[in-house]
N, C-alpha and C positions, 0 to 999 in steps of 0.2 A: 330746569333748575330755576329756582327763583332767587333774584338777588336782593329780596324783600329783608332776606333773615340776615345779610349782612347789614356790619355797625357800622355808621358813617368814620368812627375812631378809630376802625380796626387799622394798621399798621400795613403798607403796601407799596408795591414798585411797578409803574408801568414802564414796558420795554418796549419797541420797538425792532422789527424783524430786520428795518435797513439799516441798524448798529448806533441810532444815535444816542444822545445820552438818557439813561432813564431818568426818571421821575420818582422819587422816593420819598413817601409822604406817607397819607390817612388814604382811605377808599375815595373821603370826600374830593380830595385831590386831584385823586387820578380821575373822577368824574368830573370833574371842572376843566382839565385840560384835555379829556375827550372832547368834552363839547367846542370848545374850539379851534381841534382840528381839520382839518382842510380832507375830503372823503378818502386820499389814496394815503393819508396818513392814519387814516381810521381803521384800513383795510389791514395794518399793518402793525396795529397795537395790541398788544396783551396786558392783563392786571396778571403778576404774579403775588397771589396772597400768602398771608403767616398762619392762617388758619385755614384748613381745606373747604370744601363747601362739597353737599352729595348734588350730587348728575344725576340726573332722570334714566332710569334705563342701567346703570353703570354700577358695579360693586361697588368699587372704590370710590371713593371721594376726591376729589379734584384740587389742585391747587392752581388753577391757568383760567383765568376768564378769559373769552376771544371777543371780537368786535362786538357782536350783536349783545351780549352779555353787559358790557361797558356800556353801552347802547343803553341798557336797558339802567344801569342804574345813574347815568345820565339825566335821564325822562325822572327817575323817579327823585332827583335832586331837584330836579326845577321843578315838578307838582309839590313838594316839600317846601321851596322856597318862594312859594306864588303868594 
């Protein structure tokens, strides 16, 4: 999947699997407070989005980014913001 084709404005909640509180904001958001997570807080966040995005491989389209995903548009806010 690439998270090229999402909108930095799209509408989004990052959750946390240890229950703390989510994050409820833009994409941008939730990429900004990935990146200064601490790694076993990283291991353990998901972007729940309003819009699905397709999965490589997958019928369906997706509405759950995982670490590496985050990860990924992370990298691509700070090459954006350089």
């Amino acid at each position: 999947m690439s998270t090229d084709t999402i909108p930095w404005d799209q509408a989004a909640t990052m959750i946390d699997l240890e229950g703390r509180t989510p994050i409820i904001g833009t994409i941008r958001d939730c990429a900004m407070h990935f990146a200064l997570y601490k790694p076993h807080a990283r291991e353990n966040a998901r972007v729940l989005l309003t819009v699905p995005v397709h999965r490589e491989g997958r019928k369906t389209r997706t509405w759950l980014l995982d670490p590496p995903e985050i990860a990924a548009l992370s990298d691509r806010l700070k090459r954006e913001t350089q």
